[in-house]
N, CA, C, O and CB atoms as a CASP TS submission, in Angstrom:
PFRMAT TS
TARGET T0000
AUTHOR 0000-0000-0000
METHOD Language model
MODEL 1
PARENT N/A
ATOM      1  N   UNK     1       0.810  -1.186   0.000  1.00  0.00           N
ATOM      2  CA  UNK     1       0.000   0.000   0.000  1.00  0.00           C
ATOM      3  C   UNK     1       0.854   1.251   0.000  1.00  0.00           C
ATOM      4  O   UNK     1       0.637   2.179  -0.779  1.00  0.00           O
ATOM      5  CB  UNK     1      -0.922  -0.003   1.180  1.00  0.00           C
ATOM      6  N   UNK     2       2.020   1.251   1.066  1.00  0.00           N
ATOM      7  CA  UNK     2       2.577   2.566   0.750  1.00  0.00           C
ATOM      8  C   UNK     2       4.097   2.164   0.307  1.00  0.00           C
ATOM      9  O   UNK     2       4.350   0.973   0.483  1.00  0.00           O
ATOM     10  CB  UNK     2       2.486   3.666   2.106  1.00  0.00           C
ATOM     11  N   UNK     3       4.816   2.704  -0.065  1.00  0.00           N
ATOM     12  CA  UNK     3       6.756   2.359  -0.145  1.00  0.00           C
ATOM     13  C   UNK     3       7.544   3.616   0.836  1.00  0.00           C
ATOM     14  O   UNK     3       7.332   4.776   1.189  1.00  0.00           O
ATOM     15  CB  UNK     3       7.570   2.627  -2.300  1.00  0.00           C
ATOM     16  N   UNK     4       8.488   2.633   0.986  1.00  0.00           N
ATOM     17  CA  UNK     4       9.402   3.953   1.890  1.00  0.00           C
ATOM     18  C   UNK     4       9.237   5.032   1.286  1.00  0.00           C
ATOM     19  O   UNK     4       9.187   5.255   0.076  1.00  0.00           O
ATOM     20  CB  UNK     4      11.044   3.886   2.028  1.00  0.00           C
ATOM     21  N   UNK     5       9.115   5.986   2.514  1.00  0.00           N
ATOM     22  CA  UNK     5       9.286   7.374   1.778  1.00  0.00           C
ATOM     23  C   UNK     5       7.616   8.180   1.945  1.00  0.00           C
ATOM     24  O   UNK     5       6.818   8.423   2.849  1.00  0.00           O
ATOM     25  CB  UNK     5       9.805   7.027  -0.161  1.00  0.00           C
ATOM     26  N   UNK     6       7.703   8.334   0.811  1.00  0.00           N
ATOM     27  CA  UNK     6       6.369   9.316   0.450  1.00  0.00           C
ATOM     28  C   UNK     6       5.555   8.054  -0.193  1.00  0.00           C
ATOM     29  O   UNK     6       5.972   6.974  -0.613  1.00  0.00           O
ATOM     30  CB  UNK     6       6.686  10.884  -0.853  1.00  0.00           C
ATOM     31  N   UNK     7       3.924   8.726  -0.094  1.00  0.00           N
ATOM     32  CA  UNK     7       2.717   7.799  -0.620  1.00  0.00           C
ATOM     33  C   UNK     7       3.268   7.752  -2.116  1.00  0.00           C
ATOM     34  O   UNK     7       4.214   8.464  -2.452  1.00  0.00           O
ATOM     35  CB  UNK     7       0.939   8.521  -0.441  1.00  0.00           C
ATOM     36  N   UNK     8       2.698   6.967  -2.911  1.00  0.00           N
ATOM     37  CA  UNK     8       2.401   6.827  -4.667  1.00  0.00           C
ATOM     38  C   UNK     8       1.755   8.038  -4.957  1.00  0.00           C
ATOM     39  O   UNK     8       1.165   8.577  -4.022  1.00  0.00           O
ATOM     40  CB  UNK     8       1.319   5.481  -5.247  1.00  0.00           C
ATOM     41  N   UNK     9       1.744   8.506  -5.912  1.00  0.00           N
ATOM     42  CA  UNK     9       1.251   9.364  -6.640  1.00  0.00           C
ATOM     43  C   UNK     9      -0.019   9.776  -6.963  1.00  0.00           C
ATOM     44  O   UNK     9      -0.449  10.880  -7.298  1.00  0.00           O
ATOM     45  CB  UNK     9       1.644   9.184  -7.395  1.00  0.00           C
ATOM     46  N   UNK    10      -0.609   8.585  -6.791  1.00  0.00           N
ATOM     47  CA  UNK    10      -2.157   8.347  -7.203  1.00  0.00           C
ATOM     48  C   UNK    10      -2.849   8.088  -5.885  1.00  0.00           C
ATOM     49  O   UNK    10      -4.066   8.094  -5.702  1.00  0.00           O
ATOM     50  CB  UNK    10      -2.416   6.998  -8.287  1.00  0.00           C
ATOM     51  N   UNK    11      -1.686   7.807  -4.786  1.00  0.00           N
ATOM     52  CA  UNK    11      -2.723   7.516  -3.262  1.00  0.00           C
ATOM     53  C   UNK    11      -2.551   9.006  -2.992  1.00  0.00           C
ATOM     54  O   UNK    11      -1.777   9.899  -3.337  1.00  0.00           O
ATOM     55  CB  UNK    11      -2.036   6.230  -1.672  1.00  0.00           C
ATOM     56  N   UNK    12      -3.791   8.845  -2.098  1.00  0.00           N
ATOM     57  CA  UNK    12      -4.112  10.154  -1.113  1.00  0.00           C
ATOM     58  C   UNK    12      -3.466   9.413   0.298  1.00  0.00           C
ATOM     59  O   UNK    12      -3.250   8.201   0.283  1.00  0.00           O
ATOM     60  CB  UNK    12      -6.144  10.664  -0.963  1.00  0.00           C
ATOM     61  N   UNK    13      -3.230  10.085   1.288  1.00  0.00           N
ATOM     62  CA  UNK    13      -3.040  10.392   2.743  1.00  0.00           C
ATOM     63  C   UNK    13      -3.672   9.762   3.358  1.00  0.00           C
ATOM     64  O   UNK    13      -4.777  10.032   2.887  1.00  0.00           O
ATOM     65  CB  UNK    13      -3.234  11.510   3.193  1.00  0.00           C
ATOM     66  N   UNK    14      -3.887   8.856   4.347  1.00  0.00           N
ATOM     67  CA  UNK    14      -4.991   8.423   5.045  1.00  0.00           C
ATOM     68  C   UNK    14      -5.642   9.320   5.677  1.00  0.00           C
ATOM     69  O   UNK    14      -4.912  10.127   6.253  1.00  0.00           O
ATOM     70  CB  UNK    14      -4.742   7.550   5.841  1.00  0.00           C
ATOM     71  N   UNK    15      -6.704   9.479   5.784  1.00  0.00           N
ATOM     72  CA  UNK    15      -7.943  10.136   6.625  1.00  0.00           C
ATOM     73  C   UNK    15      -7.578  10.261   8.264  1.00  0.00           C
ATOM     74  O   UNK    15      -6.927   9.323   8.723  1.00  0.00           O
ATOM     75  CB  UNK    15      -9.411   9.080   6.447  1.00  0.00           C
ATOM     76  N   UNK    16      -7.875  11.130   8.995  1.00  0.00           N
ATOM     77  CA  UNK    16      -7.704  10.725  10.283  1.00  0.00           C
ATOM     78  C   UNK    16      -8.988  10.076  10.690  1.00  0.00           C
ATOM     79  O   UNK    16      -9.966  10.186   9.952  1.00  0.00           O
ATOM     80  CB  UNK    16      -7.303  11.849  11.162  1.00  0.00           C
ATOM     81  N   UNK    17      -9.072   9.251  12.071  1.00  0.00           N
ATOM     82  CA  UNK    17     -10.227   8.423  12.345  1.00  0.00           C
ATOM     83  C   UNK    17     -10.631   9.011  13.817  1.00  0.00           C
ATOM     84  O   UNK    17      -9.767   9.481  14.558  1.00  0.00           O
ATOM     85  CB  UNK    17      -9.860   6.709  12.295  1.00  0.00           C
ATOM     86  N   UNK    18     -11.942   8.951  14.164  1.00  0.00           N
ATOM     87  CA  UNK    18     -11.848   9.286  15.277  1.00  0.00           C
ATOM     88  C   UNK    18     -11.846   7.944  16.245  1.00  0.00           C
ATOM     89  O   UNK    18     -12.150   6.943  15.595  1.00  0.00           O
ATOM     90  CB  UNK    18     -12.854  10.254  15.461  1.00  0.00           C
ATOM     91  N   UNK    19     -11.571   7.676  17.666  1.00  0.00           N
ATOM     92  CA  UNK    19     -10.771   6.228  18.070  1.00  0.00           C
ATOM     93  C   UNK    19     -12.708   5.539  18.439  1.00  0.00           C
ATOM     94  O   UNK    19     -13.716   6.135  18.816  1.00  0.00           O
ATOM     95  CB  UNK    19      -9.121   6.406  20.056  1.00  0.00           C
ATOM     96  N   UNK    20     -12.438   4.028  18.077  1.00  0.00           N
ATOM     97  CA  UNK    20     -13.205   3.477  18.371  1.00  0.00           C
ATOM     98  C   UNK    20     -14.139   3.620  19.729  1.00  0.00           C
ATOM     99  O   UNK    20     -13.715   4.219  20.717  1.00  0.00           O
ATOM    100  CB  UNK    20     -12.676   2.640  18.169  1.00  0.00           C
ATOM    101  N   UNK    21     -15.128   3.162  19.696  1.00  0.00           N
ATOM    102  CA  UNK    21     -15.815   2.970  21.057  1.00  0.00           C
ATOM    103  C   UNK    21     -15.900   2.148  21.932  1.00  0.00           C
ATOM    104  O   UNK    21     -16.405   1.035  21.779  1.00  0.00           O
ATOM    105  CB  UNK    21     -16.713   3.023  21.036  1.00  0.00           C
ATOM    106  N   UNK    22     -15.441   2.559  22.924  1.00  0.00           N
ATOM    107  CA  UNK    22     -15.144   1.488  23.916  1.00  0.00           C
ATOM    108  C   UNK    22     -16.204   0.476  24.182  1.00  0.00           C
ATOM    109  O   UNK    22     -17.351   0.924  24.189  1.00  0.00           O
ATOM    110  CB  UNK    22     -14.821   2.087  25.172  1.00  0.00           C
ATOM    111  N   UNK    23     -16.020  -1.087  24.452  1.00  0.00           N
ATOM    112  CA  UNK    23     -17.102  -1.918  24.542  1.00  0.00           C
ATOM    113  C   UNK    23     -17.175  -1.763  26.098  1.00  0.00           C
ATOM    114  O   UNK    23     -16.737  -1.446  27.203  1.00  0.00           O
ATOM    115  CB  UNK    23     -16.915  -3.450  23.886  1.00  0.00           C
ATOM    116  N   UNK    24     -18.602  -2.524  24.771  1.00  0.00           N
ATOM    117  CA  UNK    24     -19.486  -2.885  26.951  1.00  0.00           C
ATOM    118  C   UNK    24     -19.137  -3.280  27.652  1.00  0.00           C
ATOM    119  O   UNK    24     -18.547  -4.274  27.227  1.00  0.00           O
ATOM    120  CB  UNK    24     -20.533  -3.681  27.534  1.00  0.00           C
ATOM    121  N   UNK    25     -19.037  -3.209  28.763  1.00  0.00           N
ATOM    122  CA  UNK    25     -17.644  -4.471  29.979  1.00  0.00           C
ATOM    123  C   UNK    25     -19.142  -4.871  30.988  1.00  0.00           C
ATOM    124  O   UNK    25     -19.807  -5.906  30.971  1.00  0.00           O
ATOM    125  CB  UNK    25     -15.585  -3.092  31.549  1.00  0.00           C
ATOM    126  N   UNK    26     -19.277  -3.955  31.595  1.00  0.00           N
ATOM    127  CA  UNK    26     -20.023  -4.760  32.522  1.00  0.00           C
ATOM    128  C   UNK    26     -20.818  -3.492  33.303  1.00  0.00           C
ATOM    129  O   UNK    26     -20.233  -2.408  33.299  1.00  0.00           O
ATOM    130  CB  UNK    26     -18.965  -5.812  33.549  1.00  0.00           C
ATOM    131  N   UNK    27     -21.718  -3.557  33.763  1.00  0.00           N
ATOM    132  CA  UNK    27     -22.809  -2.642  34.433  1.00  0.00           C
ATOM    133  C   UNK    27     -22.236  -3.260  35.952  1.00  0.00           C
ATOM    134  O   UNK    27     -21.528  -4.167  36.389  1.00  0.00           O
ATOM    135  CB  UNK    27     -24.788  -2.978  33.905  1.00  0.00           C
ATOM    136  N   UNK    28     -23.158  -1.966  36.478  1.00  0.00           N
ATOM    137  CA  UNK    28     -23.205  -1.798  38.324  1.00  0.00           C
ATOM    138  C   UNK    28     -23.795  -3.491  38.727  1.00  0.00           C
ATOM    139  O   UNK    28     -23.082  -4.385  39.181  1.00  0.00           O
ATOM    140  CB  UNK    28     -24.771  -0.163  39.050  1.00  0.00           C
ATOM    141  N   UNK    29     -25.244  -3.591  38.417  1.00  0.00           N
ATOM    142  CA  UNK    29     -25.952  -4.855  38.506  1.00  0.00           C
ATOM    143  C   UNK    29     -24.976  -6.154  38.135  1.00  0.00           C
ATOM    144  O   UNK    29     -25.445  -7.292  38.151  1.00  0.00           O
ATOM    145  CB  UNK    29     -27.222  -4.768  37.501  1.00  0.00           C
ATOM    146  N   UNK    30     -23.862  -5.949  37.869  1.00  0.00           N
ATOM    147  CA  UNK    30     -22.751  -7.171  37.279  1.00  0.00           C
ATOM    148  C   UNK    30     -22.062  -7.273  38.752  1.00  0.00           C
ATOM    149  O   UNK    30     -21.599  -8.361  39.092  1.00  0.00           O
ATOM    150  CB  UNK    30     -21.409  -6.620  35.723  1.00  0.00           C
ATOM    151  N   UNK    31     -21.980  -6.060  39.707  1.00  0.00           N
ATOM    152  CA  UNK    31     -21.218  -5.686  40.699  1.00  0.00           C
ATOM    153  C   UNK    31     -21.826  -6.467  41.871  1.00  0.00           C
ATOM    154  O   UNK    31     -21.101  -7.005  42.709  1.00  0.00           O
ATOM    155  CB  UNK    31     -21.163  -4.180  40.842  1.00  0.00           C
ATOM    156  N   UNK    32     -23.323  -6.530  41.929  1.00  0.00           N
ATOM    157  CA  UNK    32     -23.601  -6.378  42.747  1.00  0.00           C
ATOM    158  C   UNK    32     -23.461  -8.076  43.702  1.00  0.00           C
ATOM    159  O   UNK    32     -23.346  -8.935  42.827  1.00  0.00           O
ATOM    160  CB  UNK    32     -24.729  -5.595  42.432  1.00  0.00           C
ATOM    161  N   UNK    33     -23.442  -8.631  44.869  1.00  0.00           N
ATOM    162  CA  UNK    33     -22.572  -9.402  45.057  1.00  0.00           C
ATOM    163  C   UNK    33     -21.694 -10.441  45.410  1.00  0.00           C
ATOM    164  O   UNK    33     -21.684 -11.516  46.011  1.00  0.00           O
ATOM    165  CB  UNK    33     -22.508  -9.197  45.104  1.00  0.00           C
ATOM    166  N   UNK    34     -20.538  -9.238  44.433  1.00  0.00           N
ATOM    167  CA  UNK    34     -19.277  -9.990  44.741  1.00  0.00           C
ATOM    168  C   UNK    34     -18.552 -10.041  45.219  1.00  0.00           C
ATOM    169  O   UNK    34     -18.679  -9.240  46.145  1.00  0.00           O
ATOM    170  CB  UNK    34     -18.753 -10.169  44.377  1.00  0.00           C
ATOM    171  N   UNK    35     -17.627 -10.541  45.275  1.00  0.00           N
ATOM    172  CA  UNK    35     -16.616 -10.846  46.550  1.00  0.00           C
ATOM    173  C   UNK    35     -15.968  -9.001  46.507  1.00  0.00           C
ATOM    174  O   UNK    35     -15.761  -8.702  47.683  1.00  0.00           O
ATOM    175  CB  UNK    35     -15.028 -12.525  46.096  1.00  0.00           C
ATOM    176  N   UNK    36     -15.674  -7.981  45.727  1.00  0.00           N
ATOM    177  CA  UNK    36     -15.363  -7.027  45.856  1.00  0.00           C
ATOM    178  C   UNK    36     -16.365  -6.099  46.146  1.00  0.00           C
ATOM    179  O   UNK    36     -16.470  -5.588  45.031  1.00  0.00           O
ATOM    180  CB  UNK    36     -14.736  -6.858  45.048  1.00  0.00           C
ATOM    181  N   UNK    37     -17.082  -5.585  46.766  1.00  0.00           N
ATOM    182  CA  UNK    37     -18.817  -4.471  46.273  1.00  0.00           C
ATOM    183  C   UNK    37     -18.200  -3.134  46.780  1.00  0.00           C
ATOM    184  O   UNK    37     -18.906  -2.281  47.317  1.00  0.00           O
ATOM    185  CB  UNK    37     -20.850  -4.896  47.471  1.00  0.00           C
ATOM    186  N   UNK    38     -16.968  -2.990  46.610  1.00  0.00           N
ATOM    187  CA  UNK    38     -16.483  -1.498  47.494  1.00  0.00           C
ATOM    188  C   UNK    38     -15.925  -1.007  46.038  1.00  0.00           C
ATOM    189  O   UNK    38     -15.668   0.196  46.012  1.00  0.00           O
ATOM    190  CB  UNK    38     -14.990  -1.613  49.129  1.00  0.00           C
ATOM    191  N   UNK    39     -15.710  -1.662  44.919  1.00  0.00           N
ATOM    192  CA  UNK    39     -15.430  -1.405  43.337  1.00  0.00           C
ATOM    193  C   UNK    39     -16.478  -0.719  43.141  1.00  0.00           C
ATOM    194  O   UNK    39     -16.401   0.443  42.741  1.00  0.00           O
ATOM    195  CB  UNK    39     -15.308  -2.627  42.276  1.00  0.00           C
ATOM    196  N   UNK    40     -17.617  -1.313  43.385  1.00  0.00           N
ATOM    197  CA  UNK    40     -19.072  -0.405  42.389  1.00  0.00           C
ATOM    198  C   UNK    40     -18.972   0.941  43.205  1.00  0.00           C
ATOM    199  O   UNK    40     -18.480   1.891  42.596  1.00  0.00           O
ATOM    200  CB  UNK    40     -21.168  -1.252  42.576  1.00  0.00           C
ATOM    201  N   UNK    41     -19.348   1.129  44.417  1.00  0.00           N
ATOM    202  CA  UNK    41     -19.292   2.873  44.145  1.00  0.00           C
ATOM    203  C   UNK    41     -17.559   4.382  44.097  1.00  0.00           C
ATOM    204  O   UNK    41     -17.459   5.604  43.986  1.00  0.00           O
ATOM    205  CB  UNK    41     -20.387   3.321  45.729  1.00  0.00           C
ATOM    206  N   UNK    42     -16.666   3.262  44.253  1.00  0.00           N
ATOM    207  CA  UNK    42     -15.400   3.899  43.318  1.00  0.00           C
ATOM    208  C   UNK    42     -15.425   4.311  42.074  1.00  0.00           C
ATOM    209  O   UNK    42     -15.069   5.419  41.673  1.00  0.00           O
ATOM    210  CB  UNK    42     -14.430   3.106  43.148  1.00  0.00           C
ATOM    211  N   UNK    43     -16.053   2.989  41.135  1.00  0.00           N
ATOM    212  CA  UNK    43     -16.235   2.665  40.036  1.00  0.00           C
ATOM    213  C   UNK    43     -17.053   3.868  39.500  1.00  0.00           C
ATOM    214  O   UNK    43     -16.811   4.187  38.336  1.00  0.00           O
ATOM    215  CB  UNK    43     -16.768   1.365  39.984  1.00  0.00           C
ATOM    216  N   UNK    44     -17.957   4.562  40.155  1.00  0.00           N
ATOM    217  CA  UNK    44     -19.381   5.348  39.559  1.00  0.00           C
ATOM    218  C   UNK    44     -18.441   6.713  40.626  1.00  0.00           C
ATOM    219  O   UNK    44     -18.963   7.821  40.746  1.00  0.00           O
ATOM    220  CB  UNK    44     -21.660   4.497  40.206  1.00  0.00           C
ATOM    221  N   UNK    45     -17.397   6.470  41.139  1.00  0.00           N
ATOM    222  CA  UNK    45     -16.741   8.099  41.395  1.00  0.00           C
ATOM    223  C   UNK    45     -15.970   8.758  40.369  1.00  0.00           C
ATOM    224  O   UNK    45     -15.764   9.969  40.287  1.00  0.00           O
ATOM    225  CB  UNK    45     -15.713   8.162  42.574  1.00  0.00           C
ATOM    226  N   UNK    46     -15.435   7.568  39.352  1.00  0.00           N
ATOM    227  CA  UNK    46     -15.052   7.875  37.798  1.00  0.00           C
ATOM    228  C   UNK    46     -15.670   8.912  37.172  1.00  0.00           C
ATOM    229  O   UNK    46     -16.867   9.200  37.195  1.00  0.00           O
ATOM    230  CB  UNK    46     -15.328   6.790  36.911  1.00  0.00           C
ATOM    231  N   UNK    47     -14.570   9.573  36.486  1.00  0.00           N
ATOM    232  CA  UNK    47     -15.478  10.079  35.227  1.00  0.00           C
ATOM    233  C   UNK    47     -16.102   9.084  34.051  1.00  0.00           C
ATOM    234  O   UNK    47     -15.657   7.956  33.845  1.00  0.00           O
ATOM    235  CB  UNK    47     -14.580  11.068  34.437  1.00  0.00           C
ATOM    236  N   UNK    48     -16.984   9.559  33.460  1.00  0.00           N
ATOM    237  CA  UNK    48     -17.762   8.662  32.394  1.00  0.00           C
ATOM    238  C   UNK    48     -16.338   9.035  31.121  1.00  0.00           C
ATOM    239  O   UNK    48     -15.476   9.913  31.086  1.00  0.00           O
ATOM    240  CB  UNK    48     -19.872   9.413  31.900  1.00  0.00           C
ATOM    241  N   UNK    49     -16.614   8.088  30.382  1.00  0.00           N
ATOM    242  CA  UNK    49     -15.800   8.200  28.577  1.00  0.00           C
ATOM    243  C   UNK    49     -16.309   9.339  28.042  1.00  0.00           C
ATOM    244  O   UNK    49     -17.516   9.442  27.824  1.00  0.00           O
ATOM    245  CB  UNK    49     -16.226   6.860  27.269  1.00  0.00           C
ATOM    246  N   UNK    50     -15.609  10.123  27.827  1.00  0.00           N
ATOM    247  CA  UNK    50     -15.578  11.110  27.108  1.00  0.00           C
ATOM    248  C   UNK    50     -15.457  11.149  25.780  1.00  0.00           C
ATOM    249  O   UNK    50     -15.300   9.963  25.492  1.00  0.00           O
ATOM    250  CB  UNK    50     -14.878  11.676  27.486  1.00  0.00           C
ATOM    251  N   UNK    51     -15.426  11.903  24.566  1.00  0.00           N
ATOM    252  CA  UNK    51     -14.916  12.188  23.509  1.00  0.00           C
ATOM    253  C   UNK    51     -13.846  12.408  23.352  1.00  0.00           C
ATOM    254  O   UNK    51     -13.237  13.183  24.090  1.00  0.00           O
ATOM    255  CB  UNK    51     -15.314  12.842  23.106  1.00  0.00           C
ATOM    256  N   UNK    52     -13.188  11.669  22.141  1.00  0.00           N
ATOM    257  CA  UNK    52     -11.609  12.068  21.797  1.00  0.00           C
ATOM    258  C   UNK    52     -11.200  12.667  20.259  1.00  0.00           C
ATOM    259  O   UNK    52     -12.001  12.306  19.396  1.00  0.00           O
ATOM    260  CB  UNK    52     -10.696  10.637  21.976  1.00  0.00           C
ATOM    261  N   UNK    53     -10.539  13.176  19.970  1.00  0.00           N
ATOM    262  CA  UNK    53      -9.995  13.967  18.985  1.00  0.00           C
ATOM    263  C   UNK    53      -9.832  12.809  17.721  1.00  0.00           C
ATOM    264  O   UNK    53      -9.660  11.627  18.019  1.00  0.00           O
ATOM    265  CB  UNK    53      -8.526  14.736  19.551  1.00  0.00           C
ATOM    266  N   UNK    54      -9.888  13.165  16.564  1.00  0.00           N
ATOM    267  CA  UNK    54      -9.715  11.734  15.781  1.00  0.00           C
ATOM    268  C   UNK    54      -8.164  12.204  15.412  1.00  0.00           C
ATOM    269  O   UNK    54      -7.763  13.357  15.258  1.00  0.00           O
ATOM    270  CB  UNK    54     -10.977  11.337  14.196  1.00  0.00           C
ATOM    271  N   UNK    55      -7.418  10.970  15.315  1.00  0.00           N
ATOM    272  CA  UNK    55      -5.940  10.991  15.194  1.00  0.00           C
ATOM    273  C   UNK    55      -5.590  10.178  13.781  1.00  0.00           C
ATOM    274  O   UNK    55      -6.273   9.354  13.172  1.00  0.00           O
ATOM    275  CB  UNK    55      -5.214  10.251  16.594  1.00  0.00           C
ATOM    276  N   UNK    56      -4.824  10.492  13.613  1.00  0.00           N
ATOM    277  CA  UNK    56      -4.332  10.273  12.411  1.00  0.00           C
ATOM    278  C   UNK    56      -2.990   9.697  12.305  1.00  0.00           C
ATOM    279  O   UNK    56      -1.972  10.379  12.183  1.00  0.00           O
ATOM    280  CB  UNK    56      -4.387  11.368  11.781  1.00  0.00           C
ATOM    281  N   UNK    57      -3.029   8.106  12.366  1.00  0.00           N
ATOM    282  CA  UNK    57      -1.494   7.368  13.184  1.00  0.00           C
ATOM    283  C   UNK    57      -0.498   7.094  11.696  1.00  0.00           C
ATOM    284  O   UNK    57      -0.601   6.350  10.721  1.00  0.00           O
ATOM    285  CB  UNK    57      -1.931   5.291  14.270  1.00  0.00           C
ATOM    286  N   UNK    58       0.540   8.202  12.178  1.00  0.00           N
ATOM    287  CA  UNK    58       2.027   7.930  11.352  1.00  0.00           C
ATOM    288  C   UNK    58       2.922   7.706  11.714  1.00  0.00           C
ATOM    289  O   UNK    58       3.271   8.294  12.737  1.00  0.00           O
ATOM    290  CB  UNK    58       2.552   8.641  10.741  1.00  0.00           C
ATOM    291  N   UNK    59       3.841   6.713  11.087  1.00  0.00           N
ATOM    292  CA  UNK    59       5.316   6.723  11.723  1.00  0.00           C
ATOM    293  C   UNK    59       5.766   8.065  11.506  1.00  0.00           C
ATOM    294  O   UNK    59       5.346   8.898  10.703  1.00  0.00           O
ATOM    295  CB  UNK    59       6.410   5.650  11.050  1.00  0.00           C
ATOM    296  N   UNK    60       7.047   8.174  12.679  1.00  0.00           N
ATOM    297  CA  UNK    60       7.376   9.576  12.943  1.00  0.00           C
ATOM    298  C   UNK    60       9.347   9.199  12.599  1.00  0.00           C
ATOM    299  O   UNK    60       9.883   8.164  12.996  1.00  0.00           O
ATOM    300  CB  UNK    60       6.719  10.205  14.962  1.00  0.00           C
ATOM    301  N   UNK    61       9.833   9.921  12.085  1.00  0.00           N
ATOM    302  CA  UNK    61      11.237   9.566  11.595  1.00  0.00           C
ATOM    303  C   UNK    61      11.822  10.435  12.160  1.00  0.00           C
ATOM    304  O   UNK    61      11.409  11.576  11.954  1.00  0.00           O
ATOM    305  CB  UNK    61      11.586   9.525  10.181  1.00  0.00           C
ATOM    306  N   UNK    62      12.737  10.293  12.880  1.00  0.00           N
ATOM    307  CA  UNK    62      13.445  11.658  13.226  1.00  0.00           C
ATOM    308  C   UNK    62      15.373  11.522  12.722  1.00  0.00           C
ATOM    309  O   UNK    62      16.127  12.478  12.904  1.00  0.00           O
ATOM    310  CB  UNK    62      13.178  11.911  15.283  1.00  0.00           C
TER
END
């Protein structure tokens, strides 16, 4: 797809992406219990996932 150096002539640049979405792991009701139950309200002292910037991943040469 690309050769050392610079893209081909005829390729464009890749796009930047914005980063996937994090999967589902597990709810409070998953918490409730278990041998740990002092996790669930730490857990909900978190901030929630936020939005991230879309990045655009290149090797960097220095």
């Amino acid at each position: 797809r690309r050769r050392l150096g610079e893209p081909l002539p005829h390729q464009l640049a890749d796009r930047p992406r914005a980063h996937p979405a994090p999967p589902e792991l597990s709810t409070t009701k998953d918490a409730q219990g278990s041998e740990y139950p002092v996790l669930d309200p730490v857990s909900r002292a978190c901030p929630r996932v936020q939005g991230r910037l879309p990045t655009c991943y290149s090797p960097v040469r220095h």
